[in-house]
Jmol script that loads the backbone (N, CA, C; Angstrom):
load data "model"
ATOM      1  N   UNK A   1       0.821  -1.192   0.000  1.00  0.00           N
ATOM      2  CA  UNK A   1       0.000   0.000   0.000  1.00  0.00           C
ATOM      3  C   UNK A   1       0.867   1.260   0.000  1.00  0.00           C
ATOM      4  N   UNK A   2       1.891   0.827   1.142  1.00  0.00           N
ATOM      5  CA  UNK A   2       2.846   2.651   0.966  1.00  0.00           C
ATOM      6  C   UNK A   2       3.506   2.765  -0.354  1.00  0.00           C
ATOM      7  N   UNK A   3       3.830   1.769  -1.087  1.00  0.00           N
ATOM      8  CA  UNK A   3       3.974   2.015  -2.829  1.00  0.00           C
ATOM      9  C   UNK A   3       3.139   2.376  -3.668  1.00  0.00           C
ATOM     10  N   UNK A   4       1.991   2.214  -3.518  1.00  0.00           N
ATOM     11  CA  UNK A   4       0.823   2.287  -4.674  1.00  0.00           C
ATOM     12  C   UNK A   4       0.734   3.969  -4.209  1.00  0.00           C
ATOM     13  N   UNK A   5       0.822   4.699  -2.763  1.00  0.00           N
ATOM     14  CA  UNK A   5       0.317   5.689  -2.245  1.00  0.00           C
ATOM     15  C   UNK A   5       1.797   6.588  -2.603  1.00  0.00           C
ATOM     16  N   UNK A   6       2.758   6.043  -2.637  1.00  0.00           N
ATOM     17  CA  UNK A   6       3.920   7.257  -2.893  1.00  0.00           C
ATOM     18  C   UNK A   6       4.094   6.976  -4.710  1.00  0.00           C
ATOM     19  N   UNK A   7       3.562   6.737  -5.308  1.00  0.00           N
ATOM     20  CA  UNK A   7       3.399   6.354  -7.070  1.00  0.00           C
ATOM     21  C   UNK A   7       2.260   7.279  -7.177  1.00  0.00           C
ATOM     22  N   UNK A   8       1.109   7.101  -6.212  1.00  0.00           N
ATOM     23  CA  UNK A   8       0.333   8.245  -6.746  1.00  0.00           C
ATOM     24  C   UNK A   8       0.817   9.813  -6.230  1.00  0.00           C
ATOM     25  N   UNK A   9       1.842   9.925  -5.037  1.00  0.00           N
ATOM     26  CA  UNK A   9       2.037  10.990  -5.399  1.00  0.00           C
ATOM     27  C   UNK A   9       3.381  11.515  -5.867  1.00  0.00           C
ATOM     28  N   UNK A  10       3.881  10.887  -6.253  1.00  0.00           N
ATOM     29  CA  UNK A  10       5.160  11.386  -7.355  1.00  0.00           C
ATOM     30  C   UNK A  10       4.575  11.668  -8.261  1.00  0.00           C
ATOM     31  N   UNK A  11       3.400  10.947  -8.764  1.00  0.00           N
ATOM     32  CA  UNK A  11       2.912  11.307 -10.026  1.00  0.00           C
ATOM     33  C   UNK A  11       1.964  12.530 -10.218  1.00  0.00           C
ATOM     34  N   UNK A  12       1.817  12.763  -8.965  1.00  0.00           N
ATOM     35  CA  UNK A  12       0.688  14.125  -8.855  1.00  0.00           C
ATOM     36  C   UNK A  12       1.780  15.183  -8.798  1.00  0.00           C
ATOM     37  N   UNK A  13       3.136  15.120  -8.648  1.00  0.00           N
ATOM     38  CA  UNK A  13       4.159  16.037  -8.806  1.00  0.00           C
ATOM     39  C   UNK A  13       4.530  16.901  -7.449  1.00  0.00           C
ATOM     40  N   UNK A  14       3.911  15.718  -6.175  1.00  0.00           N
ATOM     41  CA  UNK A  14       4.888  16.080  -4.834  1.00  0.00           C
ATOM     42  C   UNK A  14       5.929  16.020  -4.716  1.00  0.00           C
ATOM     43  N   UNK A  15       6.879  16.552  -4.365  1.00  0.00           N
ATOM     44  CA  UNK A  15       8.269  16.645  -4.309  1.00  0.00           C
ATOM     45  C   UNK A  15       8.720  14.986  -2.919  1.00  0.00           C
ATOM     46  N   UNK A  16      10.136  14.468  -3.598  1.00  0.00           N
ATOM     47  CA  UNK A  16      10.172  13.606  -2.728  1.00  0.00           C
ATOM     48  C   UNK A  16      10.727  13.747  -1.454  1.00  0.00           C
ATOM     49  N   UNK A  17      10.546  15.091  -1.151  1.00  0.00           N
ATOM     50  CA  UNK A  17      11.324  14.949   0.183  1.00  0.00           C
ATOM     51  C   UNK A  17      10.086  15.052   1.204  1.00  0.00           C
ATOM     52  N   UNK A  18       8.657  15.718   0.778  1.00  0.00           N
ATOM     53  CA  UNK A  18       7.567  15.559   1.486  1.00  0.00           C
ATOM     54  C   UNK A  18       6.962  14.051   1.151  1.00  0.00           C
ATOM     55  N   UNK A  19       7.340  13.604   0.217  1.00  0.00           N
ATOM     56  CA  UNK A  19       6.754  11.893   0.329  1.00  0.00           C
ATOM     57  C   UNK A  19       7.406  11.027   1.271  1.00  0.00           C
ATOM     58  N   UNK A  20       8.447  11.563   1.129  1.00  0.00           N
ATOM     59  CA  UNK A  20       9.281  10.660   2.756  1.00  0.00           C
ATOM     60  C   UNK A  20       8.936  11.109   3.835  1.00  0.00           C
ATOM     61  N   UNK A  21       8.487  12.525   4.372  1.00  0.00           N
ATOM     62  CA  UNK A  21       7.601  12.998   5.220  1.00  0.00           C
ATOM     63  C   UNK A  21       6.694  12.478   5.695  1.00  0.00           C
ATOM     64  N   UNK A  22       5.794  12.108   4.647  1.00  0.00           N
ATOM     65  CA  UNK A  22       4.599  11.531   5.039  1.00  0.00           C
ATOM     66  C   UNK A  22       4.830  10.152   5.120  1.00  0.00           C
ATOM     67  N   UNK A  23       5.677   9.517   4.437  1.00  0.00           N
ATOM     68  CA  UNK A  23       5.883   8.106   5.162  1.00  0.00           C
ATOM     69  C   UNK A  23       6.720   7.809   5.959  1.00  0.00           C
ATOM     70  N   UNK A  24       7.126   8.624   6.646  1.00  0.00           N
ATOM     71  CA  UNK A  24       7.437   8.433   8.197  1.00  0.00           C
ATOM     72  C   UNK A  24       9.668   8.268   7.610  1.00  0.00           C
ATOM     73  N   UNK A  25      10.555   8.274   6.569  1.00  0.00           N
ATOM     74  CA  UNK A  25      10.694   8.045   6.033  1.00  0.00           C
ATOM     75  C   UNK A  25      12.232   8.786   6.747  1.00  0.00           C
ATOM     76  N   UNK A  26      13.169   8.282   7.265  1.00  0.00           N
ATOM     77  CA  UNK A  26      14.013   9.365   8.115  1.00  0.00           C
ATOM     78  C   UNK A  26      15.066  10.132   6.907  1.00  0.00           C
ATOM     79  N   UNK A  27      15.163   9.814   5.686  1.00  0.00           N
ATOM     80  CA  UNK A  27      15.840  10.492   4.706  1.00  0.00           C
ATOM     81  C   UNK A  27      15.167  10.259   3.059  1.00  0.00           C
ATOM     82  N   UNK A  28      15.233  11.094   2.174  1.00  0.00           N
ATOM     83  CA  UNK A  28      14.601  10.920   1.067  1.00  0.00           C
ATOM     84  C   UNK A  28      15.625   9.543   0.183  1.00  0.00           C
ATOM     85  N   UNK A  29      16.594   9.083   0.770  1.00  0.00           N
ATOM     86  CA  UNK A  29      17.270   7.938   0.078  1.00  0.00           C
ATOM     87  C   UNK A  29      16.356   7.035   0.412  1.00  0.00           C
ATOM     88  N   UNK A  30      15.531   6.952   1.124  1.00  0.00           N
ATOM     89  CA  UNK A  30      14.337   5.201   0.956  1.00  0.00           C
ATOM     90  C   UNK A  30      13.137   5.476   0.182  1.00  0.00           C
ATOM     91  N   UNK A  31      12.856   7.043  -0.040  1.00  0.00           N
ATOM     92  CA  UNK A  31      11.863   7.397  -0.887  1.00  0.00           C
ATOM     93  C   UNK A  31      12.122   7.567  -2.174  1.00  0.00           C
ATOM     94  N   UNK A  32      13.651   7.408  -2.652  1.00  0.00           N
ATOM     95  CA  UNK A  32      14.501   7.213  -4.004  1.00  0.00           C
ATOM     96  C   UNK A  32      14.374   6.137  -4.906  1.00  0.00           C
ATOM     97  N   UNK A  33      13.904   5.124  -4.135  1.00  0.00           N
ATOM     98  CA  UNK A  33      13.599   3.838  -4.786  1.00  0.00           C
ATOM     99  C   UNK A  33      12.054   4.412  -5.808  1.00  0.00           C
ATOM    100  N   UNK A  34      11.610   4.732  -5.620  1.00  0.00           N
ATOM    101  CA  UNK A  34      10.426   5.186  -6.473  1.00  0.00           C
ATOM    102  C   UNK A  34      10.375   5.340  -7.458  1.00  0.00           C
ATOM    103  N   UNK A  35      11.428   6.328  -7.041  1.00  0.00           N
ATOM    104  CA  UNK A  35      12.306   7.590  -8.490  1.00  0.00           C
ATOM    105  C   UNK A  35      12.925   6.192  -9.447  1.00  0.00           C
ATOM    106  N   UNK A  36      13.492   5.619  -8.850  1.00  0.00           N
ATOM    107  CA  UNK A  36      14.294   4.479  -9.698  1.00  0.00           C
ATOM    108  C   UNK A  36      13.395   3.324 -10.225  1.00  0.00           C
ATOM    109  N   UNK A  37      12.129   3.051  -9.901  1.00  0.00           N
ATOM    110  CA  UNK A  37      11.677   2.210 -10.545  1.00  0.00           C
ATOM    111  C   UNK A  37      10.092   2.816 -11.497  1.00  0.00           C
ATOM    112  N   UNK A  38      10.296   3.890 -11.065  1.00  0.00           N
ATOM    113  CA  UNK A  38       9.214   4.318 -12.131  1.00  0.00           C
ATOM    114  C   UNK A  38       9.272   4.926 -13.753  1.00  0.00           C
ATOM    115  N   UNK A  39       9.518   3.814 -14.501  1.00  0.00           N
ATOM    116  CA  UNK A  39       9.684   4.535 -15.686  1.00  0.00           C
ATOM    117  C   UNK A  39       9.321   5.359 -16.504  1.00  0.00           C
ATOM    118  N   UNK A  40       7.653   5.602 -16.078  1.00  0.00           N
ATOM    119  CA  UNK A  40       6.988   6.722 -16.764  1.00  0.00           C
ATOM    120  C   UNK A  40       7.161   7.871 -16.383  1.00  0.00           C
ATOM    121  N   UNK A  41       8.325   8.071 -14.778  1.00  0.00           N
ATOM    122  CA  UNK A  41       8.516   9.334 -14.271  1.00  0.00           C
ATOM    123  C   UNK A  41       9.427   9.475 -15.561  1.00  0.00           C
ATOM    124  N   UNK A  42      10.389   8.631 -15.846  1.00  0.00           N
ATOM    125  CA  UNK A  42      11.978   8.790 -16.334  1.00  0.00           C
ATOM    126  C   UNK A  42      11.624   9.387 -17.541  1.00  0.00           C
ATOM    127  N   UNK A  43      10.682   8.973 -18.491  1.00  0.00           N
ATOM    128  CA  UNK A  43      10.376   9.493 -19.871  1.00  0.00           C
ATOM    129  C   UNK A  43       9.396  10.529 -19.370  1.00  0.00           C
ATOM    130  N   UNK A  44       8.828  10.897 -18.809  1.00  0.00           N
ATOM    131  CA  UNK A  44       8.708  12.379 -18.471  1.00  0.00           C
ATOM    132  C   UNK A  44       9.486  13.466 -18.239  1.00  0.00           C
ATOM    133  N   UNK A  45      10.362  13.189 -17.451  1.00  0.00           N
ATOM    134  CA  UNK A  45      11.637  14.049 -17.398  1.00  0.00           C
ATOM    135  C   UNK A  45      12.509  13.966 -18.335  1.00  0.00           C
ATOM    136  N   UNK A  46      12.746  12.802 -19.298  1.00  0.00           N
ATOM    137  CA  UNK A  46      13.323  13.119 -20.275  1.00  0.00           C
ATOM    138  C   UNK A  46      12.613  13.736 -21.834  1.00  0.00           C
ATOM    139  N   UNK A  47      11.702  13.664 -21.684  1.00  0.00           N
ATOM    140  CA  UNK A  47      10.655  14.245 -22.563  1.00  0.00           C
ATOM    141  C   UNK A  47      10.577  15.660 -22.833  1.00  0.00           C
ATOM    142  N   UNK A  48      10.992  16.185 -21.215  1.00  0.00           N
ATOM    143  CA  UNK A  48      10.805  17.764 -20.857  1.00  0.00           C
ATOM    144  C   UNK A  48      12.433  18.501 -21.123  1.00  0.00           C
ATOM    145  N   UNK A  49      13.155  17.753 -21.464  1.00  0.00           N
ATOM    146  CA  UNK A  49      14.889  17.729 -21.746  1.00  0.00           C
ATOM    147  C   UNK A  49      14.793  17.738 -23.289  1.00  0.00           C
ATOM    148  N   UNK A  50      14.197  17.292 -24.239  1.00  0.00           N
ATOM    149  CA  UNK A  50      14.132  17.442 -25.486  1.00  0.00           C
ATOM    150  C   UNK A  50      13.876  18.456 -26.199  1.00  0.00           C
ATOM    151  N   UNK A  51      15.021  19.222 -27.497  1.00  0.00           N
ATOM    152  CA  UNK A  51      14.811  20.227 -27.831  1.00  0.00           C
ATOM    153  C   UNK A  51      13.643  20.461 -28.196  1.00  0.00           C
ATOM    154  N   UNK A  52      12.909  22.091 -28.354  1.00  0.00           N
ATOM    155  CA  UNK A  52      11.726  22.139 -29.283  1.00  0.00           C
ATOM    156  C   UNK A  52      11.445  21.577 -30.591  1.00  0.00           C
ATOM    157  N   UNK A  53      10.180  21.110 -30.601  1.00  0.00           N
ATOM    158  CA  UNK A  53      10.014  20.569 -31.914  1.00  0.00           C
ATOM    159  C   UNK A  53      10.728  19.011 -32.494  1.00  0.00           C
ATOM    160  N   UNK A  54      11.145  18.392 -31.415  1.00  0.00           N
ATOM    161  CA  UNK A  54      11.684  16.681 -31.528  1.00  0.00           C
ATOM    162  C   UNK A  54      10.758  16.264 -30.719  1.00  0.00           C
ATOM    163  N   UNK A  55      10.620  14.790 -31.417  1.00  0.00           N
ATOM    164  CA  UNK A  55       9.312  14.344 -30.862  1.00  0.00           C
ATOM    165  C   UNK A  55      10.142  12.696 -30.272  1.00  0.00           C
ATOM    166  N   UNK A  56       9.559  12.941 -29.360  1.00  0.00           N
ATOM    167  CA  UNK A  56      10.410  11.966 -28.492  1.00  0.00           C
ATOM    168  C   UNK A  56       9.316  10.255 -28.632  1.00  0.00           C
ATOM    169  N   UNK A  57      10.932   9.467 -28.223  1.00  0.00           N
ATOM    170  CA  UNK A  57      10.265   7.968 -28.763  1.00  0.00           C
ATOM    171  C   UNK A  57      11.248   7.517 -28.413  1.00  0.00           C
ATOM    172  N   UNK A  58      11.077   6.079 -27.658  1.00  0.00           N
ATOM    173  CA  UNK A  58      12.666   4.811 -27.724  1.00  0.00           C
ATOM    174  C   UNK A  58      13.353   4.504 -28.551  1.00  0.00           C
ATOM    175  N   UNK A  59      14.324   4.231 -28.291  1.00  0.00           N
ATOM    176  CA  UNK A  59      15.484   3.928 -29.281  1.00  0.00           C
ATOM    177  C   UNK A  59      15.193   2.386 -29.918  1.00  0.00           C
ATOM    178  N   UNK A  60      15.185   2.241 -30.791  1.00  0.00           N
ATOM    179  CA  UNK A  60      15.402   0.908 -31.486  1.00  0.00           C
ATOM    180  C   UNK A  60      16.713   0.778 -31.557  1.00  0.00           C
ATOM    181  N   UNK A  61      17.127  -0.556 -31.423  1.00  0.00           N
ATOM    182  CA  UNK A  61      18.178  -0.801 -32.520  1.00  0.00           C
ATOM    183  C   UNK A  61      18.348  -1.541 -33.428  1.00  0.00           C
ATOM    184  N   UNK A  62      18.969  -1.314 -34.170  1.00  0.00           N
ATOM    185  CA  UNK A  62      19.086  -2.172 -35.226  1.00  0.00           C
ATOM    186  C   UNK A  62      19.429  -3.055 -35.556  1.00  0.00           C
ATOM    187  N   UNK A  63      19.031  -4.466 -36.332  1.00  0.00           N
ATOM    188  CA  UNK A  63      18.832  -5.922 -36.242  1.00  0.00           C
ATOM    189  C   UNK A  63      20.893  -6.148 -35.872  1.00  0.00           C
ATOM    190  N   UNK A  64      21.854  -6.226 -36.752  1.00  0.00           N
ATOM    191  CA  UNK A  64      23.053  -5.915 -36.478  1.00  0.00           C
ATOM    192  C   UNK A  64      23.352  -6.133 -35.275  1.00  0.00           C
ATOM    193  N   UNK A  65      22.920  -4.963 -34.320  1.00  0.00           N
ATOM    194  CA  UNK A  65      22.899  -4.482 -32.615  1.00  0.00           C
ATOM    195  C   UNK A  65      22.752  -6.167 -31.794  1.00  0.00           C
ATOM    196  N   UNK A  66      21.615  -5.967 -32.259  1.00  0.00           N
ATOM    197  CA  UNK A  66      20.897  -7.436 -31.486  1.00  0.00           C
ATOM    198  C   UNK A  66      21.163  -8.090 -31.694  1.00  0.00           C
ATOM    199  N   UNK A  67      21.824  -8.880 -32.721  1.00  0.00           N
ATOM    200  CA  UNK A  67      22.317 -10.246 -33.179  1.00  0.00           C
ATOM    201  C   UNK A  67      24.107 -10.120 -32.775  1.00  0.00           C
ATOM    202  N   UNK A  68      24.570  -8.856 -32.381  1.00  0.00           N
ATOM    203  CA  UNK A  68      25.795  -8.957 -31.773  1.00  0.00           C
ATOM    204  C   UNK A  68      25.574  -9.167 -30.220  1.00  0.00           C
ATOM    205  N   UNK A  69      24.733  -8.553 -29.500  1.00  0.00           N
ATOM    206  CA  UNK A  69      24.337  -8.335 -28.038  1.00  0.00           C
ATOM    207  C   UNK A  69      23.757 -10.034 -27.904  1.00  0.00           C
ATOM    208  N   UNK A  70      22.877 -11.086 -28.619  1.00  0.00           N
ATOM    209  CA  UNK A  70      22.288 -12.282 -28.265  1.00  0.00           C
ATOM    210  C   UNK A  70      23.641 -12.747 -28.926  1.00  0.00           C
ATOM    211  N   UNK A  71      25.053 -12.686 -29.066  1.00  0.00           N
ATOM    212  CA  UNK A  71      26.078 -13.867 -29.534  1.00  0.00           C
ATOM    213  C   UNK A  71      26.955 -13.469 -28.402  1.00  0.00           C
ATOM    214  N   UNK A  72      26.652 -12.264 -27.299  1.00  0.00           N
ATOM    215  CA  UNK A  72      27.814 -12.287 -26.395  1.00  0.00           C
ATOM    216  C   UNK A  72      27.600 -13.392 -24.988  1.00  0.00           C
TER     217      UNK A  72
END
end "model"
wireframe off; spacefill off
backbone 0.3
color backbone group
């Protein structure tokens, strides 16, 4: 439950040092784990890092890539 409740508010755009606040939380390094497993925060913030007018999307790679990365 204290995950589902600090996901909804990272995502409402509370800062994490009051989410560790409210979960009783004696430094924002145990409320960091959040930050690190939420990926839709990560492409949000990197979304907002992209010049004007690039339209942001994952990287593919290319067949090459992958058939060197599945022979290591």
């Amino acid at each position: 439950m204290r995950h589902t409740a600090a996901m909804a508010l990272l995502h409402a755009g509370v800062d994490t040092s009051t989410i560790a606040l409210w979960l009783g939380h004696t430094s924002t390094k145990a409320t960091d784990i959040y930050l690190h497993a939420d990926l839709a925060a990560k492409e949000k913030a990197l979304a907002r890092t992209a010049p004007p007018g690039v339209g942001t999307r994952r990287y593919r790679p290319g067949d090459s890539l992958l058939a060197f990365l599945e022979n290591l």
